[in-house]
N, C-alpha and C positions, 0 to 999 in steps of 0.2 A: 504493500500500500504506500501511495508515495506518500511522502512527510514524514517517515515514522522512521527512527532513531534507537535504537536498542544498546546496550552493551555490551562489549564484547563477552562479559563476564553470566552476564544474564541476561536469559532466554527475552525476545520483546512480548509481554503480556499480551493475551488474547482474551477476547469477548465475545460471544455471540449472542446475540437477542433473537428469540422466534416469538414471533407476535404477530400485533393486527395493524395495517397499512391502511388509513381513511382519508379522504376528502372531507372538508369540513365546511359546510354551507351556514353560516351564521347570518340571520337575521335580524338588523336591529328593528323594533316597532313600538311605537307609544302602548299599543293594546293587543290582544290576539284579535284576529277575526273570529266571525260565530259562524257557522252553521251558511253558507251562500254568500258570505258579505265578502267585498273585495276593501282593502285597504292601502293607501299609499303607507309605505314602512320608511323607514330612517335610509336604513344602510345594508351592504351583502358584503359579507366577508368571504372571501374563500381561502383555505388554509389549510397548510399539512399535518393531519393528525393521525390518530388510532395510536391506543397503549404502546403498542412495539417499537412503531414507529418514533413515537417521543422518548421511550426510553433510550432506543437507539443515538437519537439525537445527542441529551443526554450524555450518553457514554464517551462517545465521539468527543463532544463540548470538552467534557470534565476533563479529557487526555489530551488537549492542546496547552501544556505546561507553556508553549508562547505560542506568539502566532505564526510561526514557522514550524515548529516542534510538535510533533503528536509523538507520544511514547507508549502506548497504547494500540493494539490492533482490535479493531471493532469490524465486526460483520453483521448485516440485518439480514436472516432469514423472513420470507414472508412472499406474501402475494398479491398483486394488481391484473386490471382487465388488459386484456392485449390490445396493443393501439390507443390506448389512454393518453389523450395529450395532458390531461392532469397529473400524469404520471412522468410523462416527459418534460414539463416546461415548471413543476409543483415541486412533487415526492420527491423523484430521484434529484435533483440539483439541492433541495433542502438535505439529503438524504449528506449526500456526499460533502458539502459543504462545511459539515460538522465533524466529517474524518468518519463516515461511515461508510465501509462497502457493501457496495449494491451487486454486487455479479450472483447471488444467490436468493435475488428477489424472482418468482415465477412470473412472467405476463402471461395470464391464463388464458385461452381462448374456450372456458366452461364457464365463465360470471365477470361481469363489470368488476371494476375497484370498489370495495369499499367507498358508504359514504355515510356522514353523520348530517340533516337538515334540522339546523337548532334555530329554535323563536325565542328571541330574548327580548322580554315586556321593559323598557327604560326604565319604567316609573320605579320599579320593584324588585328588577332583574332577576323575576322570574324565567323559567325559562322549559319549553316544550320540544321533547329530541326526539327523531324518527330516525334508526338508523337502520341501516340497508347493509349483511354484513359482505353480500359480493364475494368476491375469490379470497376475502380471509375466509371461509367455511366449503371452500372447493379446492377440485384437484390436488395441488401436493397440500394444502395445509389441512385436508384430510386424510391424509396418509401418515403416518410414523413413518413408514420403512426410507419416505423419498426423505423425509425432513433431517434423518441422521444419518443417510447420505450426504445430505447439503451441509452437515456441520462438520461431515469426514472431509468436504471437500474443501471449507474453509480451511484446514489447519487442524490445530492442536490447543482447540480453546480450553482457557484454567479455568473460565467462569462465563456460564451460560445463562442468559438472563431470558424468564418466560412469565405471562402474564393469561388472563382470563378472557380474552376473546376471541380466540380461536375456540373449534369445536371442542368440549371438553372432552369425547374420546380420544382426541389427541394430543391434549395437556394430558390427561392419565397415563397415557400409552406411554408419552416423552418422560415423565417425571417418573415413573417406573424403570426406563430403561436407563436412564441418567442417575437418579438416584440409585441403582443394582449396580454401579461402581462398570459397567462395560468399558464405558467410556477415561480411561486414563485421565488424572489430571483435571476431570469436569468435575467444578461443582454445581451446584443449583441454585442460582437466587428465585424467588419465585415468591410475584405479587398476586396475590387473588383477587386479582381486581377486574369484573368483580366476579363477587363468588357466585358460582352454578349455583341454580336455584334446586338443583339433585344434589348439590353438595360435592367434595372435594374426599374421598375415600382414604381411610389410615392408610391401604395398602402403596397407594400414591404416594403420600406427601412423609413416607415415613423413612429417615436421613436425609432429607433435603438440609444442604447445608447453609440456608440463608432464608428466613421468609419474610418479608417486611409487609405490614399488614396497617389498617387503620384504624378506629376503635370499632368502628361498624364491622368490620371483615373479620375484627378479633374473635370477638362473640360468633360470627356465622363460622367461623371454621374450628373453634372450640369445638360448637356444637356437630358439627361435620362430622370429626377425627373422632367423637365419641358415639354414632351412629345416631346420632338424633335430629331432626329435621330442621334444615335451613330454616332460622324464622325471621321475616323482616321487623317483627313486635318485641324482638329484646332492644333492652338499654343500648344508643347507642355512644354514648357519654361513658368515659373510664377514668376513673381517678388514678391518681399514681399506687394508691392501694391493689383497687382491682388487677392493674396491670400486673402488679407484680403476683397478683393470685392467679392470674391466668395466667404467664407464659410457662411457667413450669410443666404446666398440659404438655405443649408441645415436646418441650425435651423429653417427657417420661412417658407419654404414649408414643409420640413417632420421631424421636429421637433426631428432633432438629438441635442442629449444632447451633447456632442463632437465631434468635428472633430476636423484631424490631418493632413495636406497635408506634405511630407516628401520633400524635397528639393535637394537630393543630397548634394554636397558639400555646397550648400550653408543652411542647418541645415533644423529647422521642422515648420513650422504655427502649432501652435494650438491655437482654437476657442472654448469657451462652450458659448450653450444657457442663461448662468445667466451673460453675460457678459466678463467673462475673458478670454486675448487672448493676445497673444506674441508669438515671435518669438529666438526659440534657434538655436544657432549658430553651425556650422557645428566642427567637431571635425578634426584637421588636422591630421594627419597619413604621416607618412615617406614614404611611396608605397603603390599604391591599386593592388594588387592581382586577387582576383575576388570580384568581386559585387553579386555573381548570389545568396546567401542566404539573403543577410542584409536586404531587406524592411523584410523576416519573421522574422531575427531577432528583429528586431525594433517590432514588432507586438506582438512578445513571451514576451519581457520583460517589456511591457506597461501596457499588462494585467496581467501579473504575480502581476505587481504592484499595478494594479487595484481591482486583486481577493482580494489580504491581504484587503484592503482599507476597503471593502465590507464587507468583514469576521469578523468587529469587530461591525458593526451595523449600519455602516453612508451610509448617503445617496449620492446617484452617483453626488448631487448636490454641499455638501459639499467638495467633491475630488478638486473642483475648488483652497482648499491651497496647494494641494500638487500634478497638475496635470504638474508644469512646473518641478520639481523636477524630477517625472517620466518619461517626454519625454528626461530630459537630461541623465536620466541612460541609457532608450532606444537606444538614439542616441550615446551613448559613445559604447554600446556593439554590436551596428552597424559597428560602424569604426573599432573596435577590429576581427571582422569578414572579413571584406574586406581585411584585410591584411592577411590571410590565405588561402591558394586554398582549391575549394570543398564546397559543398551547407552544409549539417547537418554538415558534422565534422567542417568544420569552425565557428562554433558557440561556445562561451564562458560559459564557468559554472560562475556562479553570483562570487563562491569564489574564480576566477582570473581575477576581475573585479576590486579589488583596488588597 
């Protein structure tokens, strides 16, 4: 990948994200319409999104230590319509721009791109989304067998990042055979975002070495990994109490090495299995803008941090001196996000980060 920098001494860290690739149609409008009514609206945004897609972003950003320097090897696995000029002239130029390769994106000729068509009311910023999930739910990213193909063909990623919008037989299938240790060298970040309304199976998510989750996610996949039914009617409000009474679920039924619950304003839990665990404190910010990229941000520059870690030969167990360090860079280039509108473009390059 050109820009990227390694040492001689140590391997250049890799990334992979398989996720979901969207179009984002934003609507600004004083009101929704009803029922027949036609109304002039404010504004149309169009903009590159989907979870995978932003993570990716993301990871890329976080590993441009300058703006010449990527030190980091980032690859997007994922899927678009064939012949998408929003994919030509949008995705991939956003895609790449941020130090992300694209050679293992499918243009499917079986579904359109992905697209998200969001109504956002001014007055109250409320807001009504139709999304369309297109070739994230077809051809290869219905398949396992093609997707770890594509990640055998990328390299020798340390740290593979996966999210909730692709079809969930194919997060199960990938987080089973990734987490079953086949894969050398892979670990698993993995955001349930969001959680399958079937839920997310112990036999899945059990050694996954990284899950970062938000207080709503927490409760639905507690509840998941101990077979009881996704419910949207729990609390979705967690005190630094609660957190610390739930992440131990994770390590002692499915045996994640980390977990991270993200807190909003009020900062991040993080838990690992050898014991270490604290809580960072939320980063204050002059005005919040949008929220709509920060959990990927937060997610891109965790593992960005996590890939390096990996990269020089230590084990995901040792990370535990340097794992509070990493949620506070995560969570600083989170708050740096929300004060900027817009999902990918609001995310920060690592070298406007100090």
């Amino acid at each position: 990948m050109p820009g990227i920098k390694g040492q001689a001494a140590t391997p250049t860290p890799e990334i992979c994200i398989i996720g979901s690739l969207n179009i984002d149609f934003v609507t600004s409008t004083p009101r929704c319409p009803g029922p027949g009514e036609t109304l002039t609206a404010t504004s149309l945004t169009v903009t590159a999104g989907g979870k995978g897609g932003n993570q990716a972003v993301a990871c890329g950003r976080a590993s441009f230590i300058a703006k010449e320097t990527q030190d980091v090897a980032v690859g997007m696995i994922g899927a678009v319509g064939a012949d998408d000029v929003y994919y030509s002239t949008l995705l991939k130029p956003a895609l790449e721009a941020s130090g992300a390769n694209t050679a293992n994106i499918e243009e499917s000729s079986e579904a359109q791109t992905g697209s998200a068509s969001i109504i956002v009311e001014e007055d109250n910023g409320e807001n009504r989304i139709l999304v369309v999930p297109g070739a994230n739910h077809a051809g290869m990213m219905s398949d396992v067998a093609q997707i770890v193909s594509a990640v055998k063909n990328q390299g020798n990623p340390g740290v593979i990042v996966m999210q909730g919008e692709i079809p969930r037989k194919t997060t199960l299938g990938l987080l089973e055979y990734f987490n079953g240790g086949v894969c050398d060298r892979a670990h698993v970040v993995f955001n349930p975002a969001p959680v399958y309304p079937e839920g997310i199976s112990l036999a899945a998510v059990k050694g996954t070495s990284v899950l970062i989750m938000n207080e709503t996610e927490a409760v639905q996949m507690s509840r998941s990994i101990a077979g009881l039914p996704v419910s949207s009617s729990q609390p979705d409000k967690l005190d630094t109490l609660q957190t610390a009474e739930l992440a131990p679920r994770f390590h002692e039924m499915a045996k994640v090495q980390i977990v991270l619950i993200t807190l909003g304003s009020k900062g991040v839990y993080f838990s690992t299995r050898t014991g270490r665990s604290g809580n960072v404190r939320g980063v204050k910010v002059a005005k919040v803008l949008d929220t709509t990229a920060a959990g990927d941000t937060f997610v891109g520059y965790f593992s960005t941090d996590l890939a390096r870690f990996l990269a020089k030969g230590a084990t995901l167990e040792e990370f535990d001196a340097e794992i509070e360090a990493a949620v506070q860079k995560a969570n600083a280039a989170a708050a740096k996000c929300v004060q900027q509108r817009g999902a990918a473009q609001s995310i920060p390059f690592a070298y406007d980060m100090e």
